[in-house]
N, C-alpha and C positions, 0 to 999 in steps of 0.2 A: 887876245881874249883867252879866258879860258874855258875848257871844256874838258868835262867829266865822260868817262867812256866805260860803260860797266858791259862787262865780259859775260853773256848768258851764255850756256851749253844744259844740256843733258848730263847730269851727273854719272848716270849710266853706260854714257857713250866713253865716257874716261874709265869709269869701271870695269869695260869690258875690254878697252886696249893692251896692251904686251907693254911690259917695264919699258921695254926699248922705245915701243911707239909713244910713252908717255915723258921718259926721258928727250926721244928728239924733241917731242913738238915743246918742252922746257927750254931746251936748247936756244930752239930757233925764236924763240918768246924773247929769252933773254937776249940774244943778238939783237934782236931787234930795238927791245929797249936802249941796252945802249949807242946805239946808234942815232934814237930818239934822244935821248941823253945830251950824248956829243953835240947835238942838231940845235941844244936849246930848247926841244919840244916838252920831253918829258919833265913832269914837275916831282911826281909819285908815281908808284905802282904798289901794289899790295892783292897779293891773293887771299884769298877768306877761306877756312874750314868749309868740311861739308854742311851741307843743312841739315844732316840730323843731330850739329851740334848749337844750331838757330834757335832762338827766343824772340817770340815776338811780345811785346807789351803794349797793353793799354791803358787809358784812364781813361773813364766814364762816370760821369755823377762822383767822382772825387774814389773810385773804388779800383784799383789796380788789376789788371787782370793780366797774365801768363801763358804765352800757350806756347808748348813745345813746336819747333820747326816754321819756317817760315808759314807767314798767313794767307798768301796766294795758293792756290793749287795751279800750279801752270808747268808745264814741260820742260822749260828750262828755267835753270836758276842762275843767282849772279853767284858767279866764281872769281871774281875780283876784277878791280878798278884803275883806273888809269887819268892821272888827270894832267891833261896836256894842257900846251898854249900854244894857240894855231891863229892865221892872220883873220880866220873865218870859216865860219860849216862847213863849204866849200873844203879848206884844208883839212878840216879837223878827219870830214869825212873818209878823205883819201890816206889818213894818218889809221885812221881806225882799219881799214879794209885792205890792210896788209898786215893786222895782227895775224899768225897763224890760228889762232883758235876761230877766227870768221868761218872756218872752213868746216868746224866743229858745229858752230849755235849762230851766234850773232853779236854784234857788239852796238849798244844804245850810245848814241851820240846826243850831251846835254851843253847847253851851255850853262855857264856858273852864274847866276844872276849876281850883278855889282850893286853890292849895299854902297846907300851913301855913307861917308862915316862924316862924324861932326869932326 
């Protein structure tokens, strides 16, 4: 199955890290992917800009609307994705809880809902 794993933290909390401490925990990100990789698990990974480079959009009554930065106000934001394939939540979970950034914010474990296709 697959599962989708979006990477929340404090964008502040990286802000206010040392080159070094943002370069390790890079590091150990990327070890880990590939090893995720090698395993089969990893499908993608992709980090996202900050949020003050976010747009969120709407349509309402046919009228588009715009607004700078994400639409939530909440403490942590998503700083990138991960979409693995794991035998079950069970796995996916213990896949997610050795990113090093857990240590940071938190990592949301989704599954990928399977469209039928005709």
């Amino acid at each position: 199955m697959k599962y989708l794993l979006f990477c929340c933290h404090e964008e502040k909390k990286l802000d206010d890290m040392s080159k070094s401490e943002c370069d390790a925990l890079m590091d150990e990100t990327l070890a880990y992917c590939e090893k995720l990789k090698k395993s089969g698990h990893l499908i993608v990974a992709e980090p996202l800009e900050p949020i003050q480079l976010a747009v969120t959009v709407r349509t309402r009554n046919g009228n588009v609307s715009i607004t700078d930065g994400p639409f939530a106000e909440t403490k942590e934001q998503i700083g990138g994705f991960f979409l693995i394939n794991a035998a079950d939540v069970n796995e996916a979970v213990q896949i997610a809880s050795k990113f090093p950034s857990v240590r940071l914010g938190s990592m949301e474990v989704r599954t990928v809902m399977e469209l039928a296709r005709p």
